[in-house]
C-alpha positions, 0 to 999 in steps of 0.5 A: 500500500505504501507505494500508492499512498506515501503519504500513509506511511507512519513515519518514526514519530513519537506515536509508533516509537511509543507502538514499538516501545509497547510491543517489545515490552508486551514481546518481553513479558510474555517471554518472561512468563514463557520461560519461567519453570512451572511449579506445580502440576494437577490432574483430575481423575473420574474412575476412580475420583482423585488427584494427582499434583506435582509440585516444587516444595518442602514436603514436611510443609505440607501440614495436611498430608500424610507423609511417605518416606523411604527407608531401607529393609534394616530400618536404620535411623542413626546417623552416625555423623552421615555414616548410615543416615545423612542428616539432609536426607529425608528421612534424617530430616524426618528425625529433626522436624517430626521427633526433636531430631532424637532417633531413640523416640523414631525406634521407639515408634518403629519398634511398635509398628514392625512388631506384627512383621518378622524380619527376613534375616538378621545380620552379624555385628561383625559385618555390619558394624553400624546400624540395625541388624534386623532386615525385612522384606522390601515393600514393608511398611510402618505406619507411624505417628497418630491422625491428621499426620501418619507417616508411612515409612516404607522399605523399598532399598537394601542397605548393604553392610558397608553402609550403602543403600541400593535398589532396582526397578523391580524392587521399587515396583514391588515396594510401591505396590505394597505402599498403595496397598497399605495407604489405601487402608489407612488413608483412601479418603485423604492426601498423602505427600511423598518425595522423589523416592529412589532418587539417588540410590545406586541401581537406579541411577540410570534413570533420571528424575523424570523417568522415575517421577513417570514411574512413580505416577504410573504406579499409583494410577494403575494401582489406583484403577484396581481400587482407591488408594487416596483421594489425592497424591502429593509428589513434592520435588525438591525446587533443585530438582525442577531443573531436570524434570519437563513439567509441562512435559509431565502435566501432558503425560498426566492427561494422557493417562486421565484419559486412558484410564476414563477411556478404558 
């Protein structure tokens, strides 16, 4: 048009300056907004009637969950200045934040709630100098504290002799089908939060955190499909952790399952 009408062409006057001005700020915002991490993601689910969420946070913020945290098969819960237990991990910092960070109130607990279960084997001080000797079966779970805040403390690694914990795929499945099992008989009307178990543990560190969360979400849901575990499943990611997990990538994996399972 410009060439039929030269004189309609805007010329670099103060209004389209303050036009451009404007679209580059509107372009810069809406990168901004774009790029920045998502914190949180949400899927409802019919059939049967729950939630899932997946988001960036502390886990022991969240006042109106019950609590997963993982444990290996002796139960260890002494630090031993990092040697068995870290106190950064989550459950050294289940010792601090939910028993004054005194590890003889956490046995006194663990001691009543394994009570029904026997242990698959007991180890030799003398090759396990550290720590508990009792080991149980992957997959048990201590049901401890009292309502509105049960925590679930379920077994799903080895803890080996020199002190390193270790697991696998099948293990870990195996666990978790076994936590379901056990959160649906204490908790199928509430929320239960759990971290990113598994992470870091030897034997699974060919997975990244995405795939493990996906294996996680997976494991639930199909549990899910064969009777209500809980009303909602909290998985909390520690905000380090975002930066290896796509969330819009996991919120899109969230509806395709919502849909296979209303589908099926």
């Amino acid at each position: 048009m410009a060439q039929f009408f030269p004189d309609s062409t805007p010329g670099p006057g103060p209004a389209a300056v303050s036009v451009t001005a404007g679209s580059v700020a509107v372009c810069v915002l809406w990168g901004a907004v774009r790029a920045r991490p998502v914190r949180r993601v949400r899927q409802e689910f019919r059939r049967p009637d729950m939630t899932v969420t997946v988001v960036a946070g502390d886990l022991f913020e969240q006042t109106d969950a019950h609590l997963v945290v993982g444990f290996t098969d002796t139960f260890d819960t002494s630090a031993a200045g990092g040697l068995v237990i870290h106190d950064a991990s989550v459950q050294g910092q289940l010792t601090a934040r939910r028993y004054d960070g005194d590890p003889a109130l956490l046995d006194a607990e663990l001691a009543l709630a394994l009570a029904p279960f026997t242990p698959a084997a007991r180890e030799e001080r003398e090759r396990k100098p550290l720590g508990k000797l009792d080991r149980y079966p992957l997959g048990t779970v201590a049901v401890l504290g009292a309502r509105p805040r049960l925590t679930f403390a379920a077994a799903y690694s080895r803890m080996g002799n020199d002190l390193v914990a270790s697991s696998g795929v099948a293990d870990l499945v195996v666990s978790l089908n076994r936590l379901w099992d056990t959160v649906g008989r204490y908790a199928r009307s509430d929320t239960v939060a759990m971290p990113l178990v598994g992470a870091g543990l030897s034997r699974l560190d060919f997975l990244d955190r995405e795939s493990l969360l996906r294996l996680i979400l997976m494991s639930f849901i199909a549990r899910s499909r064969e009777g209500a575990v809980c009303r909602e499943l909290r998985l909390v990611i520690r905000p380090a952790d975002l930066e290896r997990i796509n969330m819009p990538e996991v919120a899109a994996f969230l509806r395709t399952l919502a849909t296979g399972v209303e589908g099926a």
